[in-house]
C-alpha positions in Angstrom: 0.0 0.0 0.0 1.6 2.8 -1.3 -0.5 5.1 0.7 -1.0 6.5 4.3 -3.5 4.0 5.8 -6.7 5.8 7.0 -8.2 5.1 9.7 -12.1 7.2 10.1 -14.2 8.0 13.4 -17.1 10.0 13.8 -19.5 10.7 17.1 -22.9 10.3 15.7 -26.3 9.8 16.8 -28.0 6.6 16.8 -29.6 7.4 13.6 -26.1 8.3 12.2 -26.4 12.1 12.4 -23.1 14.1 12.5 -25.3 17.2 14.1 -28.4 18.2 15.3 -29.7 20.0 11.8 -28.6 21.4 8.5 -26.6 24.6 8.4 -24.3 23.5 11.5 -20.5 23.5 10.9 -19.2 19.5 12.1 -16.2 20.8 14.7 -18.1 24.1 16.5 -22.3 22.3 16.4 -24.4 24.0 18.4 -25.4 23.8 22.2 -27.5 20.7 21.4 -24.8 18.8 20.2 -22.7 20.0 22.9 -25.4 18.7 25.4 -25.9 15.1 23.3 -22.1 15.3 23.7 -22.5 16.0 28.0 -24.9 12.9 28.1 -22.9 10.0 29.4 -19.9 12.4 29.8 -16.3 10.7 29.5 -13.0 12.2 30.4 -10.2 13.4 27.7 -7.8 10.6 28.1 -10.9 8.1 28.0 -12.5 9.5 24.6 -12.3 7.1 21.3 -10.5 9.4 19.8 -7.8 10.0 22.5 -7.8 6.1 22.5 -7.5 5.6 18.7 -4.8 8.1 18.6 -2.6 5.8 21.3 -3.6 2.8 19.0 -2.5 3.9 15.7 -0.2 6.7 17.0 -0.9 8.9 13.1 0.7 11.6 11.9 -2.0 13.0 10.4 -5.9 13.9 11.0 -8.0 14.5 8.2 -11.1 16.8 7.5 -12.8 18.4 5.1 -13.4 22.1 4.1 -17.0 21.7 5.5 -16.0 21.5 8.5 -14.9 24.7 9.1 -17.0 26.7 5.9 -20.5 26.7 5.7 -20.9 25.9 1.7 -23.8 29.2 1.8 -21.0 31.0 3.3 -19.5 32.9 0.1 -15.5 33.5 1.3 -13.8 36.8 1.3 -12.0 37.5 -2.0 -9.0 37.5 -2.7 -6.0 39.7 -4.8 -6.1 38.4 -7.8 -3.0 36.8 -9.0 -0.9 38.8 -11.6 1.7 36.9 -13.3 2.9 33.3 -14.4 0.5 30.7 -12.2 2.1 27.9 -13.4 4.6 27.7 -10.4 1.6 27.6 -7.5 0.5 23.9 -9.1 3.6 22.4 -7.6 3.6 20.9 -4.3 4.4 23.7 -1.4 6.1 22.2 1.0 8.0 25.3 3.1 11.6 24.0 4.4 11.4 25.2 7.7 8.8 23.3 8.1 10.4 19.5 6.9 13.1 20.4 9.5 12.0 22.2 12.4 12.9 19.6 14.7 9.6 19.9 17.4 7.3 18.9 13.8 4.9 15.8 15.4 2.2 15.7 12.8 -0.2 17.4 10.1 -3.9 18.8 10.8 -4.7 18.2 6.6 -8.0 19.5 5.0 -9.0 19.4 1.7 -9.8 22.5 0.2 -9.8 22.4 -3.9 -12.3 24.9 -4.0 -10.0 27.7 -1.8 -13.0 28.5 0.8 -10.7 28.5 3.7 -9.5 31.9 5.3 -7.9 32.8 8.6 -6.5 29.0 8.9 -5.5 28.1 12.2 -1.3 27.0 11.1 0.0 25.7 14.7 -1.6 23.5 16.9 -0.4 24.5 20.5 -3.5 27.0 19.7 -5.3 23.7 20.9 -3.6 23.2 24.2 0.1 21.2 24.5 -1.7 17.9 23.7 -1.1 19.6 20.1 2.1 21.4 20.0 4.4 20.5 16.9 1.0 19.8 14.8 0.8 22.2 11.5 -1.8 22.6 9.1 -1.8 21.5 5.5 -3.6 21.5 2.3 -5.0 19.0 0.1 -5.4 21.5 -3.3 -5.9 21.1 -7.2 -5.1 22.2 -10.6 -8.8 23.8 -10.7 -7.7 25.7 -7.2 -7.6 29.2 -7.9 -4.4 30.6 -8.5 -4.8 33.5 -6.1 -5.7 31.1 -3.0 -2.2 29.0 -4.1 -0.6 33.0 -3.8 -2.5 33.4 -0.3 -1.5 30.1 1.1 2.0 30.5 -0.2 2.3 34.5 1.2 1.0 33.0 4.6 3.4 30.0 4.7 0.8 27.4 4.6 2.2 24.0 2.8 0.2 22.6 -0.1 -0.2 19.1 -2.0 -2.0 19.6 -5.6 -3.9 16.5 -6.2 -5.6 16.1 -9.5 -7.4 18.7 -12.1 -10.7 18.4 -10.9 -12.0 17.2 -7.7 -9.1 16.4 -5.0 -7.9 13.2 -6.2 -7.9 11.8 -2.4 -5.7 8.9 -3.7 -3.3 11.1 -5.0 -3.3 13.2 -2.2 -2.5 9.9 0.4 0.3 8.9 -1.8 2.2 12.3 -1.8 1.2 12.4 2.1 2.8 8.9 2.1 5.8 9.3 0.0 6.9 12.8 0.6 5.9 13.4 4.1 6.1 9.9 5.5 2.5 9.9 7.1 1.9 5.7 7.7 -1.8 6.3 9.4 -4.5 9.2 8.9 -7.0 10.0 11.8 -10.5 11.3 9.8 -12.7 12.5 11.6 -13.8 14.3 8.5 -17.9 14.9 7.6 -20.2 12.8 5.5 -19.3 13.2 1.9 -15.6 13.3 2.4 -15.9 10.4 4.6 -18.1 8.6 1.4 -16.0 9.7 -1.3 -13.4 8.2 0.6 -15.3 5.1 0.9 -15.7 5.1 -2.9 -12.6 5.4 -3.6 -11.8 2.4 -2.3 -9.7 4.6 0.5 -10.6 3.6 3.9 -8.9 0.8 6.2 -11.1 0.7 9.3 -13.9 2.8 10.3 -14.8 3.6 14.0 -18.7 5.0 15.0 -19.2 6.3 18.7 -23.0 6.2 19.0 -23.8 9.2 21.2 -27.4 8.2 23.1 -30.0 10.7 21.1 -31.9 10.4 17.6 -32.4 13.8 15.8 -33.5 12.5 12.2 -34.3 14.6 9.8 -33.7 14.1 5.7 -31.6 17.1 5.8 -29.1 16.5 8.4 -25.5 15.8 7.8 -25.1 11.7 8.4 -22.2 9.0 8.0 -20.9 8.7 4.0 -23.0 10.6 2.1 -21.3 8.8 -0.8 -22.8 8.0 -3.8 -25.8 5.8 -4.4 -24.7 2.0 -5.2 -25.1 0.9 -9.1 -26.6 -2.3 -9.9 -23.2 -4.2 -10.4 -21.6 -2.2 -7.4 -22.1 -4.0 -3.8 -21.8 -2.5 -0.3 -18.4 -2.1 1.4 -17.9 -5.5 3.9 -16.8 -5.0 7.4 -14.8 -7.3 9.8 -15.9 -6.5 13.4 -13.1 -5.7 15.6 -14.4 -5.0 18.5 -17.4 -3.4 20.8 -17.4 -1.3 23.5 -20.1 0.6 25.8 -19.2 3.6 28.3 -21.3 5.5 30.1 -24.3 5.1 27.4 -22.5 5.7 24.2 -21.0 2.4 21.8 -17.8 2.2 20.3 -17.9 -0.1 17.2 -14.5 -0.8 15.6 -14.4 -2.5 12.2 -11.7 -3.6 9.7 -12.9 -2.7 5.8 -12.6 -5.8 3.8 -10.4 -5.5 0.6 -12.9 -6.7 -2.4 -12.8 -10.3 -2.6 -11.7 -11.2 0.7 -13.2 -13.6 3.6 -14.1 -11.4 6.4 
């Protein structure tokens, strides 16, 4: 596998909802999620996430642009980029930043469309759990050139991944190859966490059931992916494990490679 392995949790609701209602961005919710989140309470050190990142010890986490852009929010513009763009479609990867020897690991989003402003670059902004973590970019060739120009200007390292869509396969291998990430932690939304799926891209997918049912048709739920074709069949999982805490279940499963025996 020539490509960082990626490993995908996400809190939901019983009936798989990511938050209470439409229009809520996935990291900040609202104060219901907050209070869903406060029923069955578990400490820090005790949370799946805290546990998964023990297990696997990644290098990376992984979420989309949603989750920090509302897609009605319309960003701020931009300078517009004077001069030869062709330079901005290579991989930014700042030097200081390969070397500076307190480096732990990458916060990486995808952002092909360039809706992201005001990026959050250094982790210890999150407490010291998170010191030595950096953000970075998952871009394209369609990314307009004068985001490339903002992101480089602000010292904000890029991978280009494809022309249209981020070509997430791409994007692993470079994350892989030139920045040698073994294991990604996404705790990304529904449709990157299904076009993921699609692709073919995930190794083992972890669901904390949170005690609540929202519903709605609306909401934002677990891999929005696209819908199955006649000759396509649903992704097998391998049970690892099961776990309940204080209300909420922790189901752990292995994705089956096509073909094989669970």
């Amino acid at each position: 596998m020539n490509r960082s392995k990626v490993v995908v949790l996400n809190s939901a609701s019983v009936d798989g909802r990511l938050a209470v209602s439409p229009g809520k961005l996935l990291l900040y919710g609202d104060e219901r999620w907050q209070a869903i989140e406060s029923w069955g309470p578990i400490a820090p050190e005790e949370s799946v996430f805290a546990r998964l990142k023990a297990l696997h010890c990644p290098q990376a986490t992984l979420e989309g642009s949603g989750s920090f852009v509302l897609a009605s929010n319309t960003p701020e513009p931009l300078p517009p980029y004077v001069g030869d763009a062709a330079p901005l479609y290579t991989d930014h990867l700042p030097e200081e930043r390969l070397t500076d020897p307190e480096h732990r690991g990458w916060f990486t989003v995808v952002d092909g469309r360039g809706r992201g402003r005001n990026w959050i670059t250094d982790g210890s902004t999150f407490g010291p759990d998170w010191a030595g973590w950096h953000l970075l970019l998952f871009v394209g060739h369609h990314t307009p050139p004068d985001y490339l120009a903002y992101l480089r200007n602000a010292g904000i390292p890029y991978l280009v991944a494809g022309t249209g869509p981020v070509a997430l396969d791409l994007a692993l291998e470079k994350l892989h190859t030139k920045l040698g990430v073994d294991c990604v932690l996404s705790t990304a939304g529904g449709r990157l966490n299904g076009a993921l799926l699609r692709a073919g891209l995930v190794d083992e997918i972890n669901v904390e059931f949170l005690p609540a049912v929202i519903g709605g048709t609306e909401t934002p739920s677990l891999y929005n992916a696209s819908s199955l074709t006649e000759d396509e069949w649903p992704v097998r999982l391998n049970l690892i494990s099961c776990q309940l805490q204080s209300g909420r279940v922790w189901l752990r499963y292995r994705v089956c490679m096509s073909g094989e025996d669970s």
